[in-house]
C-alpha positions as CSV (number, residue, x, y, z in Angstrom):
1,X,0.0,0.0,0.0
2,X,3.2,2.6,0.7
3,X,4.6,2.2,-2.3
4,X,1.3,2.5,-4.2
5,X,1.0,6.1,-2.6
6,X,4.6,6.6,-3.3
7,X,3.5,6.0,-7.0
8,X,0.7,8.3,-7.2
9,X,2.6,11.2,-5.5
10,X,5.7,11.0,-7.7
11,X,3.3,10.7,-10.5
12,X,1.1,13.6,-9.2
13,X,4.5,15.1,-8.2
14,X,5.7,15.6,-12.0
15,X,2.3,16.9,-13.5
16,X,2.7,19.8,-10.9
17,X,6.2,20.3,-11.5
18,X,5.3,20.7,-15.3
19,X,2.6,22.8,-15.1
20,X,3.9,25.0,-12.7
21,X,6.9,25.3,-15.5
22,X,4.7,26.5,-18.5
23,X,3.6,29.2,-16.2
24,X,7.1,30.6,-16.7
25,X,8.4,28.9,-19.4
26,X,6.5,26.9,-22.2
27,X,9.7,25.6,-23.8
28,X,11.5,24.7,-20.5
29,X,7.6,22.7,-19.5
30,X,7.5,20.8,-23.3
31,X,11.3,19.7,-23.3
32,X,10.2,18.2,-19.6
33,X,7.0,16.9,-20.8
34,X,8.3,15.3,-23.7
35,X,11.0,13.3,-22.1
36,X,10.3,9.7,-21.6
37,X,10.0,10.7,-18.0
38,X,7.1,8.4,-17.7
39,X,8.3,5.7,-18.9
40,X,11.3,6.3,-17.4
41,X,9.6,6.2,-14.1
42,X,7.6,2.9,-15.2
43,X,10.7,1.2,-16.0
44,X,12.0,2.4,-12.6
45,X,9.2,0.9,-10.5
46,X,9.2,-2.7,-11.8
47,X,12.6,-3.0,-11.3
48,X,12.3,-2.4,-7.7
49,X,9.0,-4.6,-8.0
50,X,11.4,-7.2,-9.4
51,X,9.9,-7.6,-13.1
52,X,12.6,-9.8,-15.0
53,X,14.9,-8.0,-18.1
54,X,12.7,-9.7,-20.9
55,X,9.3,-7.9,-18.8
56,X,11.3,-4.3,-19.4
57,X,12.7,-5.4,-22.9
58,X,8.8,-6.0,-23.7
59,X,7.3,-2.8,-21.9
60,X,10.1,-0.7,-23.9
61,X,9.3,-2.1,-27.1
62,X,5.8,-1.7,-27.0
63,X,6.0,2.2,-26.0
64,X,8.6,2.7,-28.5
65,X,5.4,1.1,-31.1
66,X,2.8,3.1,-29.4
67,X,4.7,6.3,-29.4
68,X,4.3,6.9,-33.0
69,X,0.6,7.1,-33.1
70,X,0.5,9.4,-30.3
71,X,2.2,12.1,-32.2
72,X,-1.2,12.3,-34.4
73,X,-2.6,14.4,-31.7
74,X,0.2,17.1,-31.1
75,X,0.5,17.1,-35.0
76,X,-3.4,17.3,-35.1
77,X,-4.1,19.6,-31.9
78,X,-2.3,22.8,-32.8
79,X,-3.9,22.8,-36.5
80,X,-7.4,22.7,-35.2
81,X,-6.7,25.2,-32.8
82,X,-5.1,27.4,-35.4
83,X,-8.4,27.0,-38.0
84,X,-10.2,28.1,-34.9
85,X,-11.8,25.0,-33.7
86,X,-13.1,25.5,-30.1
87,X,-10.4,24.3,-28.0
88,X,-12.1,21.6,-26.2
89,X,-13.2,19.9,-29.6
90,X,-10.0,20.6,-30.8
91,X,-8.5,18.4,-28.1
92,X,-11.5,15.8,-28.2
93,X,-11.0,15.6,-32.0
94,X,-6.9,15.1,-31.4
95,X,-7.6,12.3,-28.3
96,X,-10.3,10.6,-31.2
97,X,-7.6,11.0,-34.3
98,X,-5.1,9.5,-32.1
99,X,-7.1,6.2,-30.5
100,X,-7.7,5.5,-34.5
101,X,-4.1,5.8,-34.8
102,X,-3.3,3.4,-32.2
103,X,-5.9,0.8,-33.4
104,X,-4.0,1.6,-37.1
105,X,-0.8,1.1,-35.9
106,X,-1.7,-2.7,-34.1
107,X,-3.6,-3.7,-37.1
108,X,-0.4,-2.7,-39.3
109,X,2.2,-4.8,-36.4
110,X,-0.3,-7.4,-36.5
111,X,-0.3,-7.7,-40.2
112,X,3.4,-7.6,-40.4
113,X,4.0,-10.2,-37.6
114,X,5.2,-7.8,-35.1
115,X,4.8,-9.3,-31.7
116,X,3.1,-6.5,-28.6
């Protein structure tokens, strides 16, 4: 139960620090944000909860995969906002664009044999 707290404060711990950054800087909060921070993190707590070398192999593959169709929305989200679409719609229609993505991009790993 500790370390599950521990987990959800760290977590809750970066979201603050990164918006509390785009307060002052926007640049300084994206190059944080778009680390692998997460991931990072991730990898971090199952090796203290004792997951095995092929376990992070796996994870890291798969988020390396299921990056790609998560750029759709910061590709899609700025264009929308910039032909005026409300900004709540715009990031709706950027969270939709980008679940199609995903299912695009396991149909396409699928097809080609790609094991995730």
């Amino acid at each position: 139960m500790v370390l599950a707290i521990v987990k959800i404060v760290s977590s809750a711990l970066i979201i603050y620090v990164v918006t509390e950054t785009a307060k002052r800087s926007n640049f300084l909060a994206s190059v944080l944000i778009s680390l692998p921070l997460v991931s990072l993190i991730s990898l971090a707590w199952m090796l203290i909860e004792k997951k095995d070398a092929i376990q992070l192999a796996e994870f890291s593959w798969n988020v390396f995969w299921l990056t790609i169709p998560s750029l759709a929305m910061f590709i899609a989200l700025p264009l929308l906002i910039k032909i005026k679409v409300n900004t709540v719609l715009a990031i709706v229609l950027s969270v939709l664009l980008t679940v199609g993505f995903y299912f695009m991009m396991i149909f396409m790993l699928k097809k080609f044999n790609v094991k995730i």
